[in-house]
C-alpha positions in Angstrom: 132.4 96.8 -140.6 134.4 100.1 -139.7 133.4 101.3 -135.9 134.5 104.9 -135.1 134.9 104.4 -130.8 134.5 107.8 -129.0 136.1 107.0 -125.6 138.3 109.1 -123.6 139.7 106.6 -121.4 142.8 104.9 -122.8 142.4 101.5 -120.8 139.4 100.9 -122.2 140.0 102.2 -125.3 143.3 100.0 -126.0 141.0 97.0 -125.1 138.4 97.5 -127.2 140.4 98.1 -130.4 142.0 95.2 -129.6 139.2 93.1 -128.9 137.0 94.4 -131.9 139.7 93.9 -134.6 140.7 90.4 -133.0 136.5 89.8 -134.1 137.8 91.0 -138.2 136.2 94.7 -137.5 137.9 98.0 -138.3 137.8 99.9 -135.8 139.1 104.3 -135.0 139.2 105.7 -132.0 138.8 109.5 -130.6 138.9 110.9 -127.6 136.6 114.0 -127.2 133.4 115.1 -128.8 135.0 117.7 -130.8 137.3 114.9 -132.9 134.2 112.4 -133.0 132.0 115.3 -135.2 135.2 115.9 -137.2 135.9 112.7 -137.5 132.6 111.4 -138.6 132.2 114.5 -141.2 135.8 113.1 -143.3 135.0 109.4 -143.2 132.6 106.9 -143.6 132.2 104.5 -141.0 129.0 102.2 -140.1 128.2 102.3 -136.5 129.8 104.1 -133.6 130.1 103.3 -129.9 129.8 106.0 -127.7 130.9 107.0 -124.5 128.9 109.9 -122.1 131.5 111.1 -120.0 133.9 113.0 -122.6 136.1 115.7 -121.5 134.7 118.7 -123.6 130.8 117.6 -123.5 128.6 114.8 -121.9 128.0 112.0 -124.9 124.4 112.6 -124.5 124.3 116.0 -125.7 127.1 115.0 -128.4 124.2 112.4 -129.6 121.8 115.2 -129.9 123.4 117.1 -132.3 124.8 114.6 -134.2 120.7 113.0 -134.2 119.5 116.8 -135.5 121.6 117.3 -138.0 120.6 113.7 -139.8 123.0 111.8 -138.9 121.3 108.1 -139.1 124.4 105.8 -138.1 123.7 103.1 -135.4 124.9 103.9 -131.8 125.7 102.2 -129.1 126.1 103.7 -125.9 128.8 102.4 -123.5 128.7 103.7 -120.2 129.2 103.4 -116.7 125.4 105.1 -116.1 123.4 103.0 -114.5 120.5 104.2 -113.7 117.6 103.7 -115.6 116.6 107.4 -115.8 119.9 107.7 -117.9 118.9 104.2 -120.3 115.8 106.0 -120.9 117.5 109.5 -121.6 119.7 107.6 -123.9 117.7 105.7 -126.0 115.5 108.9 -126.1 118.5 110.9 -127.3 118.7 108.6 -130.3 120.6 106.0 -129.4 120.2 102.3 -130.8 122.0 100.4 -128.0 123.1 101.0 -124.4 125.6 98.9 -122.6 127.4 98.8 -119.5 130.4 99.1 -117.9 132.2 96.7 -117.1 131.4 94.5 -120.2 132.2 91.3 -122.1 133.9 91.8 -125.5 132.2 89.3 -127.6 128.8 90.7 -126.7 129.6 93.7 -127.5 130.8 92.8 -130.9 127.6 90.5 -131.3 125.2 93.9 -130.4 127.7 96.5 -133.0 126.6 93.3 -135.7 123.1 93.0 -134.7 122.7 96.8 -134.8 124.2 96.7 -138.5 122.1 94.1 -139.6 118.8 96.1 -138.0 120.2 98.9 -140.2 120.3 96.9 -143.4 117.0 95.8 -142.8 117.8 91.9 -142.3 116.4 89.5 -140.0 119.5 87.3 -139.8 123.1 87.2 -139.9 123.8 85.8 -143.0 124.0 87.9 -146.1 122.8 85.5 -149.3 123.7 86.7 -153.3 122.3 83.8 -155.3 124.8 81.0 -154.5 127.1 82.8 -151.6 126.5 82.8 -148.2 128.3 85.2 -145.8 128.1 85.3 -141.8 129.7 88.3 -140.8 129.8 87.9 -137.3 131.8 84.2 -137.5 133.3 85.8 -140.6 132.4 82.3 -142.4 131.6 81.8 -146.3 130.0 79.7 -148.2 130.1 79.3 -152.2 127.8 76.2 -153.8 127.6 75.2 -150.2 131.2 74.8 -149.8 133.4 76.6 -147.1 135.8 79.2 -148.3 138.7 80.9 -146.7 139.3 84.5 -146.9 141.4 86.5 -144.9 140.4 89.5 -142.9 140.6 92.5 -145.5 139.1 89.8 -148.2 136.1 89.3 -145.5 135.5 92.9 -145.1 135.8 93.5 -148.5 133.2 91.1 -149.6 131.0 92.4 -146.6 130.9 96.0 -147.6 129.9 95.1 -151.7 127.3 92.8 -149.9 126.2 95.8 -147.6 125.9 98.4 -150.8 123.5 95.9 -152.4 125.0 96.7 -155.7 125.0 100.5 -155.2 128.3 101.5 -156.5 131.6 102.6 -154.2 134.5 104.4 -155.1 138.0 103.3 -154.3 138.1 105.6 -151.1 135.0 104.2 -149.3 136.3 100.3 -150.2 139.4 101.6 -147.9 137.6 103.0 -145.6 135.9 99.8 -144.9 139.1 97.9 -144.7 141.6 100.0 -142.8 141.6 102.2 -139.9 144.0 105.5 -139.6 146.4 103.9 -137.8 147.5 101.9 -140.9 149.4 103.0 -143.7 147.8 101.8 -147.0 150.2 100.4 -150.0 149.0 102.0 -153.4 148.0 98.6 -155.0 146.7 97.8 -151.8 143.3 97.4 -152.9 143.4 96.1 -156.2 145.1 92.9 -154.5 142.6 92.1 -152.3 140.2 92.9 -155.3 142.1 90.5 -157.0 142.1 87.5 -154.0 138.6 87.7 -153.8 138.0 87.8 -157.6 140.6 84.1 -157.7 138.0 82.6 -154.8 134.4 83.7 -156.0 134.9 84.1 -159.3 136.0 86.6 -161.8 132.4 88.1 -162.1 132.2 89.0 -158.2 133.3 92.3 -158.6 131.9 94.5 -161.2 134.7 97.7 -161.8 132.8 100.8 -163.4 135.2 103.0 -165.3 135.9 105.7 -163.6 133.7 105.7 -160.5 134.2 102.5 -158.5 133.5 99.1 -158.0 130.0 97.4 -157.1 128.8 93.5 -156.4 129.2 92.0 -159.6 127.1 88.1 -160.4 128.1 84.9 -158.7 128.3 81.5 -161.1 125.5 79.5 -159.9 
């Protein structure tokens, strides 16, 4: 899961990166609501948290916008507002999720999971393709019932082909899912972790379409 935070304060915002990629997530970070539009217009990401009280317009109005012009990611607010004047405003705004300041880390990396898997249309965390099971909030696997290991960038990896539901992705949106700007990105980069993943599940879990991307390829039974 890639999470774009829009947060101006840099406590807060050093926290939470940490916290959220300490939970496997891939998380960006901008400070105003003039980077967030940009930001969200060159990359894809899946859900963003949102702060209201940015330095160049209140979140709420920033949600708005972003809401009117059709943009249909899942938001959670994060705010010190309390009231419930400004929980109703929000969620009226467009908003999927409102919590509050100050908060526990691992519920909010629980809510940014639920609100992905509300998005995907699932009633439960774990994603099933014939005989694989992935949880990606515990980040645990399961082939033929048996537990397999897979490191971070393998997990998200897997998640985002299981996400696309065999739509295909190029190259650029794979690494989108798996790395945030922050990290520089080694030109065989992905084809290694395409290759790891292919060594655990099999050589048929990922499907490479000539010239366009890669999609969810079959799983042995």
């Amino acid at each position: 899961m890639r999470v774009l935070l829009i947060e101006d304060d840099d406590l807060i915002t050093h926290g939470i990166l940490a916290g959220l990629r300490a939970h496997g997530l891939t998380v960006d970070s901008v400070a105003t609501a003039a980077q967030a539009e940009a930001t969200l217009s060159a990359i894809h990401c899946d859900v963003v948290i949102l702060d209201l009280g940015l330095p160049d317009e209140d979140g709420m109005r920033l949600l708005q916008r972003l809401r009117a012009s059709g943009m249909a990611l899942p938001v959670l607010i994060l705010t010190a507002r309390d009231a419930v004047e400004d929980r109703i405003a929000g969620l009226r705004a467009g908003a999927d999720d409102y919590l509050l300041k100050p908060f526990d880390l691992d519920e909010l990396a629980a809510r940014l999971h639920a609100l992905l898997r509300r998005a995907a249309g699932r009633s439960v965390d774990v994603i099933a393709h014939g005989p694989l099971r992935l949880n990606p909030a515990s980040g645990e696997v399961f082939l033929h019932e048996r537990a397999v290991v897979l490191s971070r960038r393998e997990l998200a990896l897997l998640a985002a082909l299981l996400h696309a539901r065999g739509r295909i992705l190029s190259a650029d949106q794979l690494k989108d899912s798996l790395y945030d700007f922050s990290e520089e990105i080694e030109s065989n980069a992905l084809n290694v972790h395409i290759h790891h993943l292919r060594r655990k599940l099999g050589a048929d879990i990922i499907e490479t379409v000539r010239g366009m991307g890669y999609r969810l390829g079959m799983v042995n039974a």
